[in-house]
C-alpha positions as CSV (number, residue, x, y, z in Angstrom):
1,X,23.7,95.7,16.3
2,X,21.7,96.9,19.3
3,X,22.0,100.2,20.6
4,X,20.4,102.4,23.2
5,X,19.0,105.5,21.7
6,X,17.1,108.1,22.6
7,X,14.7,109.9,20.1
8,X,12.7,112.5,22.3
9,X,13.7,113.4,25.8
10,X,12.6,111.1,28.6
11,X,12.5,108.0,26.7
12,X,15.2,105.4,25.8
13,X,14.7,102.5,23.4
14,X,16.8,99.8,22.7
15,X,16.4,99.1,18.8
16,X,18.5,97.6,16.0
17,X,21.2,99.8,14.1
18,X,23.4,99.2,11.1
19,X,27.2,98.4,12.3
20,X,28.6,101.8,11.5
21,X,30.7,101.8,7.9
22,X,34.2,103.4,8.5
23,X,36.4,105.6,6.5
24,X,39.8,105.2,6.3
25,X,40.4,107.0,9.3
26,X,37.9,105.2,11.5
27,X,38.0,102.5,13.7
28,X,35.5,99.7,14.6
29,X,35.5,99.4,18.6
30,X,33.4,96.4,20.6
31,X,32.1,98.3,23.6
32,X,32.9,96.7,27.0
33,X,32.0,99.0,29.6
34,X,30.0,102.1,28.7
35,X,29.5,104.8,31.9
36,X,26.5,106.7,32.6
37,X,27.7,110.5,33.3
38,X,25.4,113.5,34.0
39,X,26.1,114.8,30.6
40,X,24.4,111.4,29.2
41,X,21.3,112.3,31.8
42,X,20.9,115.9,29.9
43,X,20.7,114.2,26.5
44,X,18.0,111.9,27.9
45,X,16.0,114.8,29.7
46,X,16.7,117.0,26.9
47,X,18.6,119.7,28.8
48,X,21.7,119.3,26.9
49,X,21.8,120.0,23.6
50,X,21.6,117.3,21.3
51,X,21.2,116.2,17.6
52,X,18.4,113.4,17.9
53,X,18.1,110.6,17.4
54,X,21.3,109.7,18.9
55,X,22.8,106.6,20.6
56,X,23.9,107.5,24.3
57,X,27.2,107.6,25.9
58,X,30.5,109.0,25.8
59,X,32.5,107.1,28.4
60,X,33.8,103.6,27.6
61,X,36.2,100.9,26.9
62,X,36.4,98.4,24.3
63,X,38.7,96.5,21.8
64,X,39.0,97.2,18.4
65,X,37.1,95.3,16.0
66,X,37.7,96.8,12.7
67,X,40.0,99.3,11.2
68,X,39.4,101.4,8.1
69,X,43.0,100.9,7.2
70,X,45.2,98.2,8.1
71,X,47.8,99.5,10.3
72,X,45.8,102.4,11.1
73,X,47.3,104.5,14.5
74,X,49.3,101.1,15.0
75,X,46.5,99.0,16.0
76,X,45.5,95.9,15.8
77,X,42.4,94.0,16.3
78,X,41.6,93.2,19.7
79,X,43.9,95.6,20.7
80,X,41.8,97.0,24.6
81,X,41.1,100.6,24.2
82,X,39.4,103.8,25.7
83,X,38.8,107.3,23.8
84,X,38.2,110.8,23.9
85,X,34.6,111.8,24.7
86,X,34.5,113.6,20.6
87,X,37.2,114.9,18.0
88,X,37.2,118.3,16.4
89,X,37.4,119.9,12.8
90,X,41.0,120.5,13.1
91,X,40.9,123.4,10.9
92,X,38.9,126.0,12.5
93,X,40.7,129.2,14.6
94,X,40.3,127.4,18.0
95,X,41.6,124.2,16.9
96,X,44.8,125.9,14.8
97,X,45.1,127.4,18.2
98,X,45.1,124.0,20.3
99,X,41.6,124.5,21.9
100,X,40.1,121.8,20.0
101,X,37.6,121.6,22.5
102,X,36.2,124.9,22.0
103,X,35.5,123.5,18.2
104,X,32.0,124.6,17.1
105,X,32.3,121.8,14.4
106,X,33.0,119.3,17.4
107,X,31.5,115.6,16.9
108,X,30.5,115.0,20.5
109,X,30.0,111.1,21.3
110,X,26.9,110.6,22.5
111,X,25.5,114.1,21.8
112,X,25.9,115.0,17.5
113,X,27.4,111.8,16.5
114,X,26.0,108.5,17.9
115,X,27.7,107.4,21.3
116,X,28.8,104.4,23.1
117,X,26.1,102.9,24.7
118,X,25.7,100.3,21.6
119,X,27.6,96.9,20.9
120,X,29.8,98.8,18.5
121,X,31.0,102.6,17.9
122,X,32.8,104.1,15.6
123,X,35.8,106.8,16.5
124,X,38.2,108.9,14.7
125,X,41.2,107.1,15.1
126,X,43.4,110.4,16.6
127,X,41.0,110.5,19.5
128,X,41.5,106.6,20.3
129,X,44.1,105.2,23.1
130,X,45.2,102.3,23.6
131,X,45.1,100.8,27.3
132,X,48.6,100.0,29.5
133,X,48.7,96.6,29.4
134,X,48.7,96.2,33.3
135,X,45.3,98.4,33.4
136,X,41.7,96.5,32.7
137,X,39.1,97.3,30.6
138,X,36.8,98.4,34.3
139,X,39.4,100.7,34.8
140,X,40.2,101.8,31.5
141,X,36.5,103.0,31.2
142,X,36.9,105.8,33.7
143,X,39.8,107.0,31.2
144,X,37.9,110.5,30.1
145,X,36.7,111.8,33.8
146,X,39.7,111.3,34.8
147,X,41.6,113.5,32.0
148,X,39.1,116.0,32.6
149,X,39.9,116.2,36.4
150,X,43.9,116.2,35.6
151,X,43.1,119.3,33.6
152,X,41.5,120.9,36.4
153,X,43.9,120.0,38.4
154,X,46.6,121.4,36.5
155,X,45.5,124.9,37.0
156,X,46.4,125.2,40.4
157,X,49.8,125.1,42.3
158,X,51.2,122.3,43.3
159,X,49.5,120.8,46.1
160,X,52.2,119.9,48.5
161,X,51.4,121.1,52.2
162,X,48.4,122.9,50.9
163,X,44.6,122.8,52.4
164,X,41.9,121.5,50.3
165,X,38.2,120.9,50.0
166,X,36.1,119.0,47.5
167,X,32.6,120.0,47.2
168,X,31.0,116.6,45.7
169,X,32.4,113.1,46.3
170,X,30.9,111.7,43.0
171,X,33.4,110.2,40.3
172,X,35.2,113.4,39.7
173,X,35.4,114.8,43.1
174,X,36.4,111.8,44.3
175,X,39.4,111.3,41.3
176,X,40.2,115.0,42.3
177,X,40.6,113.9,46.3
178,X,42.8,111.5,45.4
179,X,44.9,113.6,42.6
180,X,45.6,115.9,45.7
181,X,46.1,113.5,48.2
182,X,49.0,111.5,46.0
183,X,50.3,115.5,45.1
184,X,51.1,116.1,48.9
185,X,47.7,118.2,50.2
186,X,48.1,117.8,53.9
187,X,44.7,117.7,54.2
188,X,41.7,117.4,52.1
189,X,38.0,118.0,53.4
190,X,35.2,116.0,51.2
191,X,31.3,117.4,51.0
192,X,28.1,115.4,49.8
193,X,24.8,115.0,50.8
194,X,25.0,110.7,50.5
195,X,26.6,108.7,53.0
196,X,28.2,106.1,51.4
197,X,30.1,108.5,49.4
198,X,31.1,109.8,52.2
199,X,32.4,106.8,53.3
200,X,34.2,105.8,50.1
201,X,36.1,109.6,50.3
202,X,36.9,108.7,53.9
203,X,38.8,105.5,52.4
204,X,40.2,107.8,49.7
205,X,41.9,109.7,51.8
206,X,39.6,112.7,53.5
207,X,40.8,113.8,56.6
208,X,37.3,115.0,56.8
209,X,34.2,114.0,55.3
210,X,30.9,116.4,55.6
211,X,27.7,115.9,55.0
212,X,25.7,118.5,53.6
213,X,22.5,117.6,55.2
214,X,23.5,117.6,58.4
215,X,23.9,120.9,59.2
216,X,26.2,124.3,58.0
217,X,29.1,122.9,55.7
218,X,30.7,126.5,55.4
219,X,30.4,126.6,59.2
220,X,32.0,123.1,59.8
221,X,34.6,123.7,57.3
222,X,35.8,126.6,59.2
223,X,35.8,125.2,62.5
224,X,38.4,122.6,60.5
225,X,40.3,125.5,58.5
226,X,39.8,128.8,60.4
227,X,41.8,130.7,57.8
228,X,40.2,128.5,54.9
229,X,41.1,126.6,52.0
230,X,43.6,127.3,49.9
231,X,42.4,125.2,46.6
232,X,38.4,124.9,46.6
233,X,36.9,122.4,43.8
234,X,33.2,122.6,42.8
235,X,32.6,118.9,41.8
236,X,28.7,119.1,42.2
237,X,27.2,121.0,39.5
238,X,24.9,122.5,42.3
239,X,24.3,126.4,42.2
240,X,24.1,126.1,46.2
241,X,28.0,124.8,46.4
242,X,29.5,127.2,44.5
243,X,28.1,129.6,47.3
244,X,29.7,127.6,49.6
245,X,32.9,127.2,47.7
246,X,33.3,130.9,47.5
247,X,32.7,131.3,51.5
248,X,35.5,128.9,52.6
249,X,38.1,130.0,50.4
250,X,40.6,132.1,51.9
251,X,42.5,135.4,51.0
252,X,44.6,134.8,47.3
253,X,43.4,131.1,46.9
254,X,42.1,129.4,43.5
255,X,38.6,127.7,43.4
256,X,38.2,125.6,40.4
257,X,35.1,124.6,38.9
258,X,35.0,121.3,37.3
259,X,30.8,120.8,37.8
260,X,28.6,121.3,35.2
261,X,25.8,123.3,36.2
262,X,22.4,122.4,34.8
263,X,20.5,125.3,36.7
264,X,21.0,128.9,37.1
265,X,23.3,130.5,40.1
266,X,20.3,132.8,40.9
267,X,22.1,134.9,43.6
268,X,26.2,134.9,44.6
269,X,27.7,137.8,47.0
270,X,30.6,138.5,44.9
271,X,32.0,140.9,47.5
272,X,34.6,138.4,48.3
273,X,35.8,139.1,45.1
274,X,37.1,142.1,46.3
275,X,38.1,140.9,49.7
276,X,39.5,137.6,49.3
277,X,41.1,138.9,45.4
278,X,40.5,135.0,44.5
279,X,41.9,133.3,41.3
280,X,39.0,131.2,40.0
281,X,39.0,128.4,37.1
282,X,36.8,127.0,35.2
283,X,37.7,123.6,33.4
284,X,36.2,122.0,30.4
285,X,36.9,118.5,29.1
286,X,40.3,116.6,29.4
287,X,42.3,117.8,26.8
288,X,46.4,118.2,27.8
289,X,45.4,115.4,30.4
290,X,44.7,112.5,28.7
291,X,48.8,111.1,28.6
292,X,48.6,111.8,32.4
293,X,45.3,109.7,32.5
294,X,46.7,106.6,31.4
295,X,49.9,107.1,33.0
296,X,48.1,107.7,36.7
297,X,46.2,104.3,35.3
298,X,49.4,102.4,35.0
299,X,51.1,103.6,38.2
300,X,47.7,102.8,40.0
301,X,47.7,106.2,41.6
302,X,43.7,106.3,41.3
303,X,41.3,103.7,42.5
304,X,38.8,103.2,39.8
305,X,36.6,99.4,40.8
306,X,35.9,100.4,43.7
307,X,33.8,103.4,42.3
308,X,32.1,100.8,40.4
309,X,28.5,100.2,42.0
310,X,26.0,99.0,39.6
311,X,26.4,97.3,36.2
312,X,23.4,96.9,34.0
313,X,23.1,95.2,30.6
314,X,22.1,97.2,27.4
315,X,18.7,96.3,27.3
316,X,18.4,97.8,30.9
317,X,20.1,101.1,30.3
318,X,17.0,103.2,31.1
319,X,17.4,101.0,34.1
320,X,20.4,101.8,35.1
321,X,19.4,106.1,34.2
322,X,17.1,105.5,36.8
323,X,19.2,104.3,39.1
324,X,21.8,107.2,38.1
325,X,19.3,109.8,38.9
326,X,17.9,107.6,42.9
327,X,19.2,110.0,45.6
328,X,18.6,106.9,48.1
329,X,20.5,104.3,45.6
330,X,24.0,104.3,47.1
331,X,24.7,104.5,43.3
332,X,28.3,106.2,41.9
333,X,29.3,104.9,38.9
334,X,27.1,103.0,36.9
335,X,28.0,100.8,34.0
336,X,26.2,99.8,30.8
337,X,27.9,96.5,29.3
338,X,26.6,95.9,25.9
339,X,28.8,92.8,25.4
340,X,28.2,91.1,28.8
C-alpha cells in the first residue's frame, strides 16, 4: 500500500509499505478522508516529537477492511468508522486512574506508531467508533477535534446567557463557537487574522467577528463587552492571544486553552491574576468527549462540510501541507483522500 511518510523533517515521500499484519485485537481500516492538523505540521517540521520514520496523520474516517478476530468490538467489514487520535498502555498509574491520555507508553497515530495518511491503518480496536448511520464519512472525519473541543468545553459552566470570545476561527475555534452558540451564549465574539474565516464564523453564529490585523482586538472587544467576557477560549496556539485572552476576561471568569502552542509565551502580565482571581484551563485531547462527538454528529448540532476547503489526493499530501501552512490560501480544513 502507499503511504505518506515522513523520514526527516521537511520532507514527505510517498513510498510503498507492507499492509499492516493485525493482532487479534486489531483492526484493518480503508482510509477515506485523512485531515491535516497542526500536530501533523510539527511531525513534518520536526517540532513535535516523533519516532521516524512514520506515516502522517491522526485524523480520519474509513471502513473497516479487516478484523483480527471475527466479531471483534461488533464490527463488520465495511462497517464506516472514525477513531481516537492513539490508545494507551492501560496499565500504567495514569491510565488505572482514567487519564489515559497522560500515558507515557501512549501509541500516538501519526507520531510513535504509523498514522493515517496511508490507504490502510491499523487501530486498536477499543479506540475505534463506529459512525451514526445518518452521519458521512466527510463528517465523520472531524470526529477527534471535535471530542477534544467537547472536553474543553466541559470545563466551564454552562453557557446559557453567558458572554463569550473565541480567539482563532480555525476548525476548533470554530466547533467551539458553535458548541456555545447551540448551549445558549447570548453572544459570542470570533478573532482571526484571515478573512474568510471570519466570514464562515459570522455564518456560525458570531455576533461579532474581529480581525486581528486590523487594529487593537483587546480594545474592540471591550468596546463590545465593557465588563468583559465571561468564558475566553485560546483556539490559536499564538503566544500573542493568550495576552489578549487574559486582557478581556473579566473579574471570576474561566479562560480555557485548547491551542497548542509551538513557541514560547516570552512575557505575560500576570497581575490580573491577582485582580481578576480568574479560573484558567487547559485541555488536552478528547477523552470523556468522544460519545458527545458522535452524538452532536447525529443531531447535526455542528456543521462540519462546510469547513471543508481543499481535498488533495495521497500523492499530493506535501501538497496539500503547503497549502495548510499559505496564510493567503483561504485554506481551513484540508483533506488527504487516499482512496479517491
Amino acid at each position: 500500500m502507499k503511504a505518506a511518510r515522513v523520514h526527516e523533517p521537511g520532507k514527505i515521500v510517498i513510498e510503498d509499505v507492507p499492509v499492516p499484519a493485525l493482532g487479534e485485537n486489531d483492526v484493518l481500516i480503508k482510509v477515506h478522508h485523512a485531515g491535516i492538523c497542526g500536530t501533523d505540521v510539527g511531525v513534518y517540521h520536526g517540532y513535535v516529537p516523533a519516532t521516524l520514520p512514520v506515516t502522517l496523520g491522526h485524523e480520519f474516517s474509513g471502513t473497516i477492511a479487516k478484523l483480527g478476530r471475527p466479531g471483534l468490538g461488533g464490527f463488520k467489514e465495511g462497517d464506516p468508522v472514525t477513531a481516537v487520535g492513539g490508545w494507551s498502555c492501560g496499565q500504567c498509574e495514569h491510565c488505572q486512574n482514567g487519564n489515559p491520555q497522560y500515558c507515557k507508553s501512549r501509541n500516538a497515530l501519526g507520531r510513535t506508531v504509523d498514522g493515517c495518511m496511508a490507504e490502510f491503518v491499523k487501530m486498536d480496536y477499543r479506540v475505534v467508533y463506529p459512525l451514526p448511520l445518518h452521519v458521512s464519512l466527510d463528517e465523520g472525519q472531524n470526529f477527534l477535534n471535535i471530542a477534544c473541543v467537547v472536553r474543553g468545553y466541559k470545563k466551564v459552566p454552562l453557557q446559557l446567557g453567558k458572554r463569550a470570545v473565541v480567539f482563532g476561527a480555525g476548525n476548533m475555534g470554530l466547533i467551539m463557537l458553535q458548541m456555545l452558540k447551540a448551549a445558549g451564549a447570548s453572544q459570542v465574539i470570533v478573532t482571526d487574522a484571515i478573512p474568510f474565516r471570519l466570514v464562515l464564523a459570522k455564518k456560525f453564529g458570531a455576533g461579532h467577528a474581529i480581525n486581528v490585523t486590523e487594529g487593537d482586538p483587546v480594545q474592540k472587544i471591550r468596546n463590545l463587552l465593557p465588563a468583559g467576557a465571561d468564558v475566553v477560549v485560546e483556539a490559536t496556539g499564538n503566544p500573542s492571544a493568550f495576552q489578549n485572552a487574559c486582557d478581556v476576561l473579566k473579574e471570576g471568569g474561566a479562560l480555557v486553552v485548547i491551542g497548542m502552542f509551538s513557541k514560547k509565551v516570552k512575557e505575560v502580565d500576570l497581575s490580573f491574576l491577582y485582580y481578576k482571581e480568574p479560573i484558567i484551563y487547559g485541555s488536552k485531547g478528547g477523552e470523556e468527549g468522544y460519545e458527545e462527538a458522535l452524538q452532536l454528529l447525529e443531531d447535526k448540532k455542528i456543521q462540519i462540510t462546510p469547513m471543508i476547503t481543499h481535498r488533495f489526493s495521497l500523492e499530493e499530501t506535501a501538497k496539500g501541507f503547503g497549502v495548510f501552512e499559505d496564510k493567503n490560501s483561504n485554506a481551513l480544513r484540508i483533506l488527504i483522500e487516499p482512496t479517491a
